[in-house]
C-alpha positions, 0 to 999 in steps of 0.5 A, a space after each residue: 534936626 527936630 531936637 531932642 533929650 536925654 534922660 538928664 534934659 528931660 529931668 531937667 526941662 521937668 524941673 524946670 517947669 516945675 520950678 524943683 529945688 534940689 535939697 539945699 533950696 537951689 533950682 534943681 534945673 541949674 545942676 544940669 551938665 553937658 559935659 558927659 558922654 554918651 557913656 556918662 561917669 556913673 560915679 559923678 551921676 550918683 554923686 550928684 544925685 546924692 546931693 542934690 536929693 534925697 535917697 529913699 529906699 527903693 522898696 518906698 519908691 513912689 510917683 514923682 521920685 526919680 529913679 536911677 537905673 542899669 541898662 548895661 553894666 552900670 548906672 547912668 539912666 534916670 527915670 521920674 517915677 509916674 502912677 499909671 492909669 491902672 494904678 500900677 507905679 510907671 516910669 517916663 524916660 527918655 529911652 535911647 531904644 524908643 528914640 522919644 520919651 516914653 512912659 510904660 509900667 515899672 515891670 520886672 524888667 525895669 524894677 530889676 534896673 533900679 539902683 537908687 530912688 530919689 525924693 526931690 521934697 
């Protein structure tokens, strides 16, 4: 097995890196869970999120924010926001479709997903 991440590793493994504190000061990476299923509680996912950052409205979304999106019927996929080379807002993802971490533009598509955006500063 090569590995691999989910859209919470990669959050993670990003704020890790980083070194990224939730609000209250604390290494955001230390909020990261494994106690989900492949359908996470998107009640606790909200939650935590809330929690841990700063919600902001969607319509001031911008690059480094993390985004919470749909993909089904219901909240449970995030996204860290990016500005693409044609200056147009993007998304990197660890898409289950793709099966890699994935960056493309926040089109239609995926702006029709977006539920909550996330300021980690």
């Amino acid at each position: 097995h090569a590995g691999g991440v989910d859209c919470l590793g990669l959050l993670m493994g990003v704020a890790k890196e980083l070194d990224i504190s939730d609000a209250s000061g604390v290494p955001l990476w230390k909020r990261d869970a494994s106690d989900y299923t492949r359908t996470p509680d998107t009640s606790r996912l909200h939650a935590a999120l809330l929690d841990a950052l700063k919600p902001k409205p969607i319509e001031n979304a911008s690059a480094g924010d993390i985004a919470l999106l749909t993909l089904t019927d219901s909240p449970q996929h995030l996204g860290i926001l990016s500005i693409l080379d044609n200056g147009n807002l993007g998304i990197i993802h660890a898409y289950a479709q793709a099966r890699k971490v994935v960056e493309h533009e926040l089109d239609a598509f995926w702006r029709a997903r977006l539920v909550a955006v996330f300021s980690i500063s």
